[in-house]
CHARMM-style PDB file with segment names, atoms N, HN, CA, C and O in Angstrom:
ATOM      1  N   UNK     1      16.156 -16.905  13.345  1.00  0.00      PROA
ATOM      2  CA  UNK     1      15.437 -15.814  12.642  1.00  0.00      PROA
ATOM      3  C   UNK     1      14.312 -16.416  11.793  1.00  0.00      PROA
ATOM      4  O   UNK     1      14.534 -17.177  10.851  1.00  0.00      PROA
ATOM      5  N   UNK     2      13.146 -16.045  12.168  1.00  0.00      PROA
ATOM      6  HN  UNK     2      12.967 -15.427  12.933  1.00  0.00      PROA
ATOM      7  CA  UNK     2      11.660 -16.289  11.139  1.00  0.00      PROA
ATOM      8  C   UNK     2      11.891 -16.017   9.844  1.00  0.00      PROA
ATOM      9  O   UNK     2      12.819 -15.233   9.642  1.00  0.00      PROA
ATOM     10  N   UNK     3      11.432 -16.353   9.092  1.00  0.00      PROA
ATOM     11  HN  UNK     3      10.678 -16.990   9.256  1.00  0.00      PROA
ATOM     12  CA  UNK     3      11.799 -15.982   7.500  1.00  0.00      PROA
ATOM     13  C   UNK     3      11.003 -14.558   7.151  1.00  0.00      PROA
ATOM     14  O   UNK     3      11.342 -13.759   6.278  1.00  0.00      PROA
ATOM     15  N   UNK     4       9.972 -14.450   7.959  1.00  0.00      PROA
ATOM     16  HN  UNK     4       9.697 -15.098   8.668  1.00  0.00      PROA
ATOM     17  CA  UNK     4       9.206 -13.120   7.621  1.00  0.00      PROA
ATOM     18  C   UNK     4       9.903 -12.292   8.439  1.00  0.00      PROA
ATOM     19  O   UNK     4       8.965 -11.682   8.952  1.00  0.00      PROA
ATOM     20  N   UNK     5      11.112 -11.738   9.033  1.00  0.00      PROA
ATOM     21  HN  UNK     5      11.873 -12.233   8.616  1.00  0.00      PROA
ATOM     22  CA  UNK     5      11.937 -11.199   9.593  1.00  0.00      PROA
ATOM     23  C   UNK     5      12.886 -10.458   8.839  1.00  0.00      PROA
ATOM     24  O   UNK     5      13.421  -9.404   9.183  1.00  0.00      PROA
ATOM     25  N   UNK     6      13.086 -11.222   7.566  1.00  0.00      PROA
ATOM     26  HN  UNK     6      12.651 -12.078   7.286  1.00  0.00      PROA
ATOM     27  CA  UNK     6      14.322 -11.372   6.953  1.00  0.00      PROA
ATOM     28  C   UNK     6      13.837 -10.403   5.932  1.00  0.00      PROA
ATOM     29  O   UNK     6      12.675 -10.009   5.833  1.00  0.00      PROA
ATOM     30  N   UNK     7      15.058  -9.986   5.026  1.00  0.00      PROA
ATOM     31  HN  UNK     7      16.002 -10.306   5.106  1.00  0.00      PROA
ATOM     32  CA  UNK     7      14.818  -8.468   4.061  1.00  0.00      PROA
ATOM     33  C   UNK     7      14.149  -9.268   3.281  1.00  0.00      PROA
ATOM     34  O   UNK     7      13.013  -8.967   2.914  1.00  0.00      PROA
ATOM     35  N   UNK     8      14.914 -10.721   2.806  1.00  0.00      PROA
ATOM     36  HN  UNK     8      15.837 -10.965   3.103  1.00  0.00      PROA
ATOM     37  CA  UNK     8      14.322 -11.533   1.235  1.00  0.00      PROA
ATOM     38  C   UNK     8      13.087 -11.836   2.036  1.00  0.00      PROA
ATOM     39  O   UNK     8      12.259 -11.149   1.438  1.00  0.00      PROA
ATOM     40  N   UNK     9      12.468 -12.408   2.973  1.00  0.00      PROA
ATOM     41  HN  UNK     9      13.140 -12.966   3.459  1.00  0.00      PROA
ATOM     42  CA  UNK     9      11.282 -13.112   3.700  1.00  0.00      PROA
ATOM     43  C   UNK     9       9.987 -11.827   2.963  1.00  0.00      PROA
ATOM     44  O   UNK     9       9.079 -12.068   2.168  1.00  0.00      PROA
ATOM     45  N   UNK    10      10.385 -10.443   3.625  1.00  0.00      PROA
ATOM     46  HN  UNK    10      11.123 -10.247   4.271  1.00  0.00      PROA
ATOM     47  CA  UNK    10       9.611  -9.144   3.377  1.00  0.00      PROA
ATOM     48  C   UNK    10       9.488  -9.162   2.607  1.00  0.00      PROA
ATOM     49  O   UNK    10       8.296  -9.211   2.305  1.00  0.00      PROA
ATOM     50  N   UNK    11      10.516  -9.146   1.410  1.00  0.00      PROA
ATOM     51  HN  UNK    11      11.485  -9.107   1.655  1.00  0.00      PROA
ATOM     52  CA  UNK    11      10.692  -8.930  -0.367  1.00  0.00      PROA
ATOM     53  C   UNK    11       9.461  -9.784  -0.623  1.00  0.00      PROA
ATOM     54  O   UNK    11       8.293  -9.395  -0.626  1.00  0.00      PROA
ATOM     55  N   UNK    12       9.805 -10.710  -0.785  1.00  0.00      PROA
ATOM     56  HN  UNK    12      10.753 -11.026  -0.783  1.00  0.00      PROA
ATOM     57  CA  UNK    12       9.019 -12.083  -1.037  1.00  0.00      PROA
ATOM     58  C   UNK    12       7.529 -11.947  -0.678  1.00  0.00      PROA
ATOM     59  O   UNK    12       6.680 -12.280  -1.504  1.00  0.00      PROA
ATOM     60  N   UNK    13       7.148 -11.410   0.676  1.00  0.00      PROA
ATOM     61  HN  UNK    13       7.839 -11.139   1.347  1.00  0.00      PROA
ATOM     62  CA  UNK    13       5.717 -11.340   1.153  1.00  0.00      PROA
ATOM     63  C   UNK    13       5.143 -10.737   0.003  1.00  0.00      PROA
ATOM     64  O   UNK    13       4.326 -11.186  -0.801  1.00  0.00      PROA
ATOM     65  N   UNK    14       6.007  -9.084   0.103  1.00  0.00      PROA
ATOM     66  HN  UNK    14       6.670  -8.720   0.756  1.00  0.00      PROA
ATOM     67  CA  UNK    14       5.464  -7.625  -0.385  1.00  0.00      PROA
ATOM     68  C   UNK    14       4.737  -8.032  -1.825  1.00  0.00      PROA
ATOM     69  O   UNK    14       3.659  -7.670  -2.298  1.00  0.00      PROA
ATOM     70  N   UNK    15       6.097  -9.225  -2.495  1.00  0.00      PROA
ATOM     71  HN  UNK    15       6.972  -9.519  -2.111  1.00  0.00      PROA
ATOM     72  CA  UNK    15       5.663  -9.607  -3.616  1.00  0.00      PROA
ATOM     73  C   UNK    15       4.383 -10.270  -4.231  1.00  0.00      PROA
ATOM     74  O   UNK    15       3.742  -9.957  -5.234  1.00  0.00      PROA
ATOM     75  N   UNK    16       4.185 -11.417  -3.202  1.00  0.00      PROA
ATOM     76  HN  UNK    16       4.706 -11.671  -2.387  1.00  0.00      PROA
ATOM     77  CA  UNK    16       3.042 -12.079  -2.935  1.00  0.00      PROA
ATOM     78  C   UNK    16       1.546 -11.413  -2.874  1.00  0.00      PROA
ATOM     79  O   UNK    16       0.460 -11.488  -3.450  1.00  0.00      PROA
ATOM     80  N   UNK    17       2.195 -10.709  -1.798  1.00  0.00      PROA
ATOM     81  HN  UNK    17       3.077 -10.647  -1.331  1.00  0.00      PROA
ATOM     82  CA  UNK    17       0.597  -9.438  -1.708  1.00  0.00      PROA
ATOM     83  C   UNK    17       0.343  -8.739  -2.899  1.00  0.00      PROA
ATOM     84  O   UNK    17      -0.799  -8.608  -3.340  1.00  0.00      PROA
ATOM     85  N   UNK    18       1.684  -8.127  -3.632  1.00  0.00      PROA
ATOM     86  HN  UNK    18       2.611  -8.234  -3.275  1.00  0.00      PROA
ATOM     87  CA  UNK    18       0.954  -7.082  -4.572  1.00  0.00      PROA
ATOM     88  C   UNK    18       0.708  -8.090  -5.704  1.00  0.00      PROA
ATOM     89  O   UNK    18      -0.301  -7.698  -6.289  1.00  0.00      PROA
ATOM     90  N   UNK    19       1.183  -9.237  -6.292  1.00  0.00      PROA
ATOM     91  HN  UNK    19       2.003  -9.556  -5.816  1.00  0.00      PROA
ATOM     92  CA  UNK    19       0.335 -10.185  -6.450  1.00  0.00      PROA
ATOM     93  C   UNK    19      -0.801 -10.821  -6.650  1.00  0.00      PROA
ATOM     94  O   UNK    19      -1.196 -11.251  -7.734  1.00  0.00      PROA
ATOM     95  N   UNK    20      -1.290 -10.887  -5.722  1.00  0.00      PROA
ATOM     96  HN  UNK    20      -0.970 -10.538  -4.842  1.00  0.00      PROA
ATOM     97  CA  UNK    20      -2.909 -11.286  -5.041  1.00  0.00      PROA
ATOM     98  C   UNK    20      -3.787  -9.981  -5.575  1.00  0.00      PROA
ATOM     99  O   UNK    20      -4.770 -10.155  -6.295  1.00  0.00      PROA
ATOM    100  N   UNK    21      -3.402  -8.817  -5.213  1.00  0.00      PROA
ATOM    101  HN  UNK    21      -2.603  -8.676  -4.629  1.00  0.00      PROA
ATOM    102  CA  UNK    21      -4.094  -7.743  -5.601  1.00  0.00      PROA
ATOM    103  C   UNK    21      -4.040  -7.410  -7.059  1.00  0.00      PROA
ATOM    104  O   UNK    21      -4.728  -6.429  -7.342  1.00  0.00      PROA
ATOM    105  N   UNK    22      -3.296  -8.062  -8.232  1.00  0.00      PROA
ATOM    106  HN  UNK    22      -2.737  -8.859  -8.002  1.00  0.00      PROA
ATOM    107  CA  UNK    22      -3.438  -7.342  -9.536  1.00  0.00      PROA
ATOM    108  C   UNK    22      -4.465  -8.271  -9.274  1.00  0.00      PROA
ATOM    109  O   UNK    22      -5.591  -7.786  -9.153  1.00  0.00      PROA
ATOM    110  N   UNK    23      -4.288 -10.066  -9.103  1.00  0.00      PROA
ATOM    111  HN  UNK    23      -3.374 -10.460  -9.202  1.00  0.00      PROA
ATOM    112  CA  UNK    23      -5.272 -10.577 -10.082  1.00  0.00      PROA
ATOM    113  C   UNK    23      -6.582 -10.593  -9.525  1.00  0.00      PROA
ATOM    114  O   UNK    23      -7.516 -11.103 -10.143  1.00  0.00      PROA
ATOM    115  N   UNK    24      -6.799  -9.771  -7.748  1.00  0.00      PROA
ATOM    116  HN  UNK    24      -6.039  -9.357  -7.246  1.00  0.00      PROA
ATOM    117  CA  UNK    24      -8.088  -9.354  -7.815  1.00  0.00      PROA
ATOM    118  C   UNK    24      -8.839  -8.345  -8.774  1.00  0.00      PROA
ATOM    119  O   UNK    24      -9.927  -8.268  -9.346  1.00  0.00      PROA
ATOM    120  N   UNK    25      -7.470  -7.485  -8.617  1.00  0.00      PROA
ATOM    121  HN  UNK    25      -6.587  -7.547  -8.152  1.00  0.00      PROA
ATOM    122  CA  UNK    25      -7.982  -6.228 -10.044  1.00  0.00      PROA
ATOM    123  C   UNK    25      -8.337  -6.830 -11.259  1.00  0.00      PROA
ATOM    124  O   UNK    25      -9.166  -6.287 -11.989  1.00  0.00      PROA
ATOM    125  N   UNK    26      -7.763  -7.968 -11.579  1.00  0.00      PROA
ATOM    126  HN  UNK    26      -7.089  -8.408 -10.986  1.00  0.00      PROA
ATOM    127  CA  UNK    26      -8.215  -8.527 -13.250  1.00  0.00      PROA
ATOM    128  C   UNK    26      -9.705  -9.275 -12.670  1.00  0.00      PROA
ATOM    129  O   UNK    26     -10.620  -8.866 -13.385  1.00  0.00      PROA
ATOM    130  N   UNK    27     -10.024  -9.866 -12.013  1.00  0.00      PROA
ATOM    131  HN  UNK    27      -9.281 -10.199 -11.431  1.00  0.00      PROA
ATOM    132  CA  UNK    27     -11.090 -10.048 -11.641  1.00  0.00      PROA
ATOM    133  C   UNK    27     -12.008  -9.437 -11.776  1.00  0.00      PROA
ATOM    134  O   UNK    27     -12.954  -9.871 -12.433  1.00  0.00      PROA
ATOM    135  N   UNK    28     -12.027  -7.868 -11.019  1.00  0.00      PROA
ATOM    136  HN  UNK    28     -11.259  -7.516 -10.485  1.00  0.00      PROA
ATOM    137  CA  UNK    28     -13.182  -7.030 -11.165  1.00  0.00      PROA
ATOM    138  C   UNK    28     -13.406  -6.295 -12.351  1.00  0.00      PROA
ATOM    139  O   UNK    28     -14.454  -5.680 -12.551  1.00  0.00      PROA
ATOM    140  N   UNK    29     -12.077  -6.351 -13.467  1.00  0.00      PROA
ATOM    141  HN  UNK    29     -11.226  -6.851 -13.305  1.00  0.00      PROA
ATOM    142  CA  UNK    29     -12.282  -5.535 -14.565  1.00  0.00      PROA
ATOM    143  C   UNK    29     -12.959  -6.399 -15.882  1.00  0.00      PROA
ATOM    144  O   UNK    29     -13.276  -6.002 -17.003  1.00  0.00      PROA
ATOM    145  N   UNK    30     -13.049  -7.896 -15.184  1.00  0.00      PROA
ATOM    146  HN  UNK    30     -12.791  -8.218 -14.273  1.00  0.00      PROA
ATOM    147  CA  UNK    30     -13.452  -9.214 -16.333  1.00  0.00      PROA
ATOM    148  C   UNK    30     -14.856  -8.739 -16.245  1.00  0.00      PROA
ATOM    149  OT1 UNK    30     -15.741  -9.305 -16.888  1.00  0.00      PROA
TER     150      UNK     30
END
């Protein structure tokens, strides 16, 4: 089983991504 398969693998991505996207948001609000 791939780790991006897995519930924690998903968890983990989902986390990553929404992530990436605040600190683009702090970016555009600097």
């Amino acid at each position: 089983i791939s780790n991006g398969t897995t519930v924690e693998g998903l968890s983990k991505k989902i986390e990553d991504i929404s992530k990436g996207m605040k600190r683009r948001i702090h970016k555009k609000w600097k």
